[in-house]
FIDRENNU-294350 format. One line per field, with one value per residue (C-alpha): x negated, y negated, z; residue in one letter. Coordinates in steps of 0.5 Angstrom, whole numbers, plus 2048, in hexadecimal, padded with zeros to 3 digits. Layout:
N
xx <- X/...
yy <- Y/...
zz <- Z/...
resn <- a/...
***
This chain:
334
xx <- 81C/816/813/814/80E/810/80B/806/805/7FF/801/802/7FF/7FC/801/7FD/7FC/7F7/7F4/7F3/7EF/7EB/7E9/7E7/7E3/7DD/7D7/7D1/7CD/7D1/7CB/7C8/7CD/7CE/7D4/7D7/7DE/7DE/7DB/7E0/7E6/7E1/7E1/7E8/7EB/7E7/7E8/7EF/7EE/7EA/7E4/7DD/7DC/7DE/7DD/7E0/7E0/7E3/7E8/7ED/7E9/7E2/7E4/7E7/7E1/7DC/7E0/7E0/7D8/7D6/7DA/7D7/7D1/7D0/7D3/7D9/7E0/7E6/7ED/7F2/7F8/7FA/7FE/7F9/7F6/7EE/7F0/7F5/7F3/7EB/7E9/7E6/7E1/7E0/7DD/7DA/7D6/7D6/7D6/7DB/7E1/7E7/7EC/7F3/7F9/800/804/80A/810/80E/808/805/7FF/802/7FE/7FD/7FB/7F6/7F3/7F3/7F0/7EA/7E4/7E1/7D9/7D6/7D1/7D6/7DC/7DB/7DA/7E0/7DF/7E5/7ED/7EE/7F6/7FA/7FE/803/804/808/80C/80D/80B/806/809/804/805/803/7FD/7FB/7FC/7F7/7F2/7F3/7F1/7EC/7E8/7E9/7E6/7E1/7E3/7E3/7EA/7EA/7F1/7F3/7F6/7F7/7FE/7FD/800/806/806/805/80B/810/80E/80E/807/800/7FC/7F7/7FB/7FB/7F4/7F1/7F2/7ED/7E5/7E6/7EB/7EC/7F1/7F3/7F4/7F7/7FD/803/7FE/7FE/7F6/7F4/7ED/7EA/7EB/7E8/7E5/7E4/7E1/7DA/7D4/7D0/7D5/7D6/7CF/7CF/7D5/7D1/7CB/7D0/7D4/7CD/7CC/7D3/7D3/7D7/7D2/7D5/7D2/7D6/7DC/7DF/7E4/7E8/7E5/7E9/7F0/7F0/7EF/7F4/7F9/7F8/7F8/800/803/803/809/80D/80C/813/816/814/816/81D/81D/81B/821/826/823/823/82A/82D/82B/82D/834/833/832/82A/826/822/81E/81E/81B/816/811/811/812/818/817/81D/81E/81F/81C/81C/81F/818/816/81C/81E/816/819/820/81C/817/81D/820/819/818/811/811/80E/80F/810/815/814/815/811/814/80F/811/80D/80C/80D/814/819/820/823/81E/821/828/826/822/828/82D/828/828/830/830/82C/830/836/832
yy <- 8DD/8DB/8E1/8E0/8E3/8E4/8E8/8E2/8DB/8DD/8DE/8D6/8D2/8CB/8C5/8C1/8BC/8C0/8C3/8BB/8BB/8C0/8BF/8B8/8BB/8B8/8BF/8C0/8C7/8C8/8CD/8C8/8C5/8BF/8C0/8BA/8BC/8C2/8BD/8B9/8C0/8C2/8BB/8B9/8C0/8BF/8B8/8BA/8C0/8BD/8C1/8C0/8C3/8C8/8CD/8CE/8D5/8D9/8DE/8DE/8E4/8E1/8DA/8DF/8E4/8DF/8DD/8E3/8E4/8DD/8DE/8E6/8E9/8F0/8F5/8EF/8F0/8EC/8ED/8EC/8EE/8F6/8F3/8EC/8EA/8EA/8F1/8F5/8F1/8F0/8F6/8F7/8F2/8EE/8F7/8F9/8F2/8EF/8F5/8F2/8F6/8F5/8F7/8F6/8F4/8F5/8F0/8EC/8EB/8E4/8E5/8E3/8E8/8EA/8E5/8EA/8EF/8EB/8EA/8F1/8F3/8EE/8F4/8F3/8F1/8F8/8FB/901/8FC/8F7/8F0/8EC/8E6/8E4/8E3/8E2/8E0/8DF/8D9/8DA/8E1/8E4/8DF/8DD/8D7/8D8/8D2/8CD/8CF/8D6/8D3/8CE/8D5/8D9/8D3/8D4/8DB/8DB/8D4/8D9/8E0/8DC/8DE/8DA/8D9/8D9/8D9/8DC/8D5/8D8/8D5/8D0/8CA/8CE/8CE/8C8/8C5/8CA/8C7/8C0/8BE/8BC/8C2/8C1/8C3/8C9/8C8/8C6/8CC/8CF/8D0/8D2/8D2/8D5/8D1/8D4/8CF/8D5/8D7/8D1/8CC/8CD/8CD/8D3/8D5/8D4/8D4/8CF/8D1/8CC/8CB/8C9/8C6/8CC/8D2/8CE/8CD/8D5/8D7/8D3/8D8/8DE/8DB/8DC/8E3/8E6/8E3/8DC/8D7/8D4/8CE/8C9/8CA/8C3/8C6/8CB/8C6/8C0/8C4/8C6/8BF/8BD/8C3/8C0/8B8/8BA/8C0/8C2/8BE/8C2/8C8/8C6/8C7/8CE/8D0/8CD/8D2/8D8/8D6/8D6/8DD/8E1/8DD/8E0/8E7/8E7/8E6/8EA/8F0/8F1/8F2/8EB/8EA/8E2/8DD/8D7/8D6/8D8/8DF/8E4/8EA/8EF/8F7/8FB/902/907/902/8FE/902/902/8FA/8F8/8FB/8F8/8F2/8F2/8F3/8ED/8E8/8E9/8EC/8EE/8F3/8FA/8FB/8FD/8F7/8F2/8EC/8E6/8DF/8D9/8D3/8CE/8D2/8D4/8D0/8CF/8D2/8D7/8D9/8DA/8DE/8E3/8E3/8E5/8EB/8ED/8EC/8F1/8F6/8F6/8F8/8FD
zz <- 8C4/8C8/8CB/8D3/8D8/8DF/8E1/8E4/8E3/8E1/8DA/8D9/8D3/8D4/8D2/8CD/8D1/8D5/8CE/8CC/8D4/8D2/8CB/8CF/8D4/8D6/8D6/8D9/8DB/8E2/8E3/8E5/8E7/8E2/8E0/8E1/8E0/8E4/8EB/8E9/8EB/8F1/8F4/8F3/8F6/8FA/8FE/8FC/901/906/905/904/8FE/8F8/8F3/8EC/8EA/8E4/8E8/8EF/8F0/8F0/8F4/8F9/8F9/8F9/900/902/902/904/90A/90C/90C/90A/910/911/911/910/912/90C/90A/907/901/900/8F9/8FC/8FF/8FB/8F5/8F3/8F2/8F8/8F7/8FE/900/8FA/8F9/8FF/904/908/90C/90A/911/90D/911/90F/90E/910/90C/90B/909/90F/913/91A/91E/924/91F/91D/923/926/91F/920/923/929/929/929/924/922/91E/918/91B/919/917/913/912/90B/90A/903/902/8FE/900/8FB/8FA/901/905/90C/90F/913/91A/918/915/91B/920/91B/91B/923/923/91E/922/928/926/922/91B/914/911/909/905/8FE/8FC/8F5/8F5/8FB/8F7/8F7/8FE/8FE/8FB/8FE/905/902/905/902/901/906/90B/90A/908/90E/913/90F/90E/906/901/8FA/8F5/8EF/8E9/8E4/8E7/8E8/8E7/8E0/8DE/8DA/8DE/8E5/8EC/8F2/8F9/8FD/904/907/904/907/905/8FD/8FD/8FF/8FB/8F5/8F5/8F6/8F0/8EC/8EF/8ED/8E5/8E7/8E4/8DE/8D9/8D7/8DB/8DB/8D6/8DB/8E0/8DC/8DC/8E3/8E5/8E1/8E5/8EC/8E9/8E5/8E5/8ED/8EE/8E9/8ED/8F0/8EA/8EA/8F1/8EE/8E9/8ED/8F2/8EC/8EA/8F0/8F2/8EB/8EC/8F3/8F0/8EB/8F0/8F0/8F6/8F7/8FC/8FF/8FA/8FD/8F8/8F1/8F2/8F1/8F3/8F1/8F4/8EE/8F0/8EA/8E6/8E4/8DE/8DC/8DC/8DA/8D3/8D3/8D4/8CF/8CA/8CC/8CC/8D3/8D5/8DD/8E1/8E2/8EA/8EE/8F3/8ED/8ED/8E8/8E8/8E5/8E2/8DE/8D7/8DA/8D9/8DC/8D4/8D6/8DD/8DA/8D5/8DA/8DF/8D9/8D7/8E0/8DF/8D8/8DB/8E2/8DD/8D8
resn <- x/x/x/x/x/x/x/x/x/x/x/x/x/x/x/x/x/x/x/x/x/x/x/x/x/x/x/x/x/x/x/x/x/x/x/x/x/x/x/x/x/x/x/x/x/x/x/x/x/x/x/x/x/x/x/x/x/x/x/x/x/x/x/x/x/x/x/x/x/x/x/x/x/x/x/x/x/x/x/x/x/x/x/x/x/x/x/x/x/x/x/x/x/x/x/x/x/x/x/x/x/x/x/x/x/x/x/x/x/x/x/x/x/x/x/x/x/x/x/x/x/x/x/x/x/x/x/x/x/x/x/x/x/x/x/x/x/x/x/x/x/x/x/x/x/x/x/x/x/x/x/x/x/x/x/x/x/x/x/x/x/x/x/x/x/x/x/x/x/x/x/x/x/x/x/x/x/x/x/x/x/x/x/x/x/x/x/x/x/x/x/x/x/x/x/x/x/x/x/x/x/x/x/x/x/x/x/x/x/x/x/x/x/x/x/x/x/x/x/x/x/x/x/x/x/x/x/x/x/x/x/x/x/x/x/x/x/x/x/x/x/x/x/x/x/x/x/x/x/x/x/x/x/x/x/x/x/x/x/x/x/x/x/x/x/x/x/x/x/x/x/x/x/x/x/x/x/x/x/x/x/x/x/x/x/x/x/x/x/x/x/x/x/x/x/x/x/x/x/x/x/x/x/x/x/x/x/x/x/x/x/x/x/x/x/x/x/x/x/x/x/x/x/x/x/x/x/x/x/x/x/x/x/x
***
């Protein structure tokens, strides 16, 4: 049997079709920015998003970083959330190699920053505090969607203390999809954002940020600075842009998986957490080494947490589903 990865829709192959537009891929030196196919990925994300400007990098991590530090100088803080990806999950690099403070706030259940909160977070003007200069959001957040009145309220609050808004976008076509709107809705209420092309959408390497002329141009000799230039790009570049050209739409598809998924282990007994997107999240406690074992007898590759997180994508099919609802039913009874 086909081995069944749950742990993140990171693990994706490329289709064929995007190893036929890689290997096609037009190359240059895009150090020197003459990599055709890599302008090509900038420019259209770009126009799509309704920026000036973007930048290919390798990683998520990198895009969201580089983000980061062309926003803040050194001695700058940015609010973000406890449980968010450029905080809890980068390695603490926007401190460690952007000298910003990071003022971390607890989250909401469903995935939004507390406005208030926020608010009362942001220091006043005085030399004792960090200057807080940035929010930074994440879309989707675990899973769950920020609706867009939320994000036009957020944009309202950062025009209003003067602070820059940037958005973990790695999953911001899932979001996109759920809420049935082109992704530039969501894209406009912000200064910059990151898109991950290696998660749904299917490409084996890269991440995009986009934003203005003036932060991409920073963004563009922060990205030399940390290691982030590359050659001949254009043949990850080719399969990121064939990602947002064909294989947005089929995100839907597996949003309908992991509703199938949560809803089956709801009526076998399991504790699931509400499903909006591609995520599944299962409360299991003391049980998750055991079930990680129990799964990988069966062909089944799963995390070991107690607040178990399931991610469906483009390499699990609707056979494969089944099968990982028959093994959730065999461990209920074994």
């Amino acid at each position: 049997m086909p081995l069944i990865d749950l742990r993140s829709d990171t693990v994706t192959q490329p289709t064929a079709a995007m190893r036929e537009a890689m290997m096609a891929a037009e190359l240059g030196d895009d150090v020197y920015a003459e990599d055709p196919t890599v302008n090509r990925l900038e420019a259209w994300l770009a126009q799509e998003l309704g920026f000036e400007a973007a930048l290919f990098v390798p990683t998520g991590t990198m895009s969201n970083l580089l983000g980061l530090m062309a926003h803040c100088e050194r001695g700058d803080e940015y609010i973000v959330g406890q449980q968010a990806h450029t905080y809890k999950y980068e390695g603490g690099g926007a401190a460690v190699l952007g000298s910003i403070q990071p003022q971390p706030i607890e989250g909401e259940v469903d995935g939004s920053l507390d406005l208030a909160k926020v608010e009362a977070a942001i220091k006043q003007d005085d030399f004792h505090f960090a200057r807080t200069r940035l929010l930074a959001l994440e879309n989707t957040m675990q899973g769950k969607v920020l609706p867009l009145d939320y994000l036009s309220a957020a944009r309202e609050l950062t025009r209003r203390h003067g602070l820059s808004l940037h958005l973990d976008g790695a999953r911001l076509y899932n979001a996109a999809v759920k809420l049935q709107v082109p992704a530039r809705e969501i894209t406009q209420h912000f200064d910059s954002v990151s898109v991950c092309l290696s998660k749904g959408l299917g490409a084996p390497v890269g991440s995009v940020l986009c934003g203005s002329a003036a932060l991409i141009a920073k963004a563009r000799r922060l990205r030399k600075m940390v290691g982030g230039g590359m050659r001949q790009a254009g043949v990850l570049a080719a399969a990121g842009l064939y990602a947002l050209q064909h294989q947005v739409e089929r995100l839907a598809e597996d949003h309908a998986k992991a509703a199938h998924l949560g809803e089956a282990l709801l009526r076998l007994g399991y504790d699931v957490e509400p499903v909006q997107t591609n995520m599944v999240y299962v409360q299991l406690g003391a049980r998750a080494e055991r079930i990680k074992a129990f799964m990988a007898e069966r062909g089944i590759v799963v995390s070991a947490a107690p607040r178990l997180r399931l991610i469906t994508h483009l390499d699990v099919g609707s056979e494969g589903v089944e099968r990982v609802i028959e093994a959730f039913a065999a461990f209920r009874d074994h």
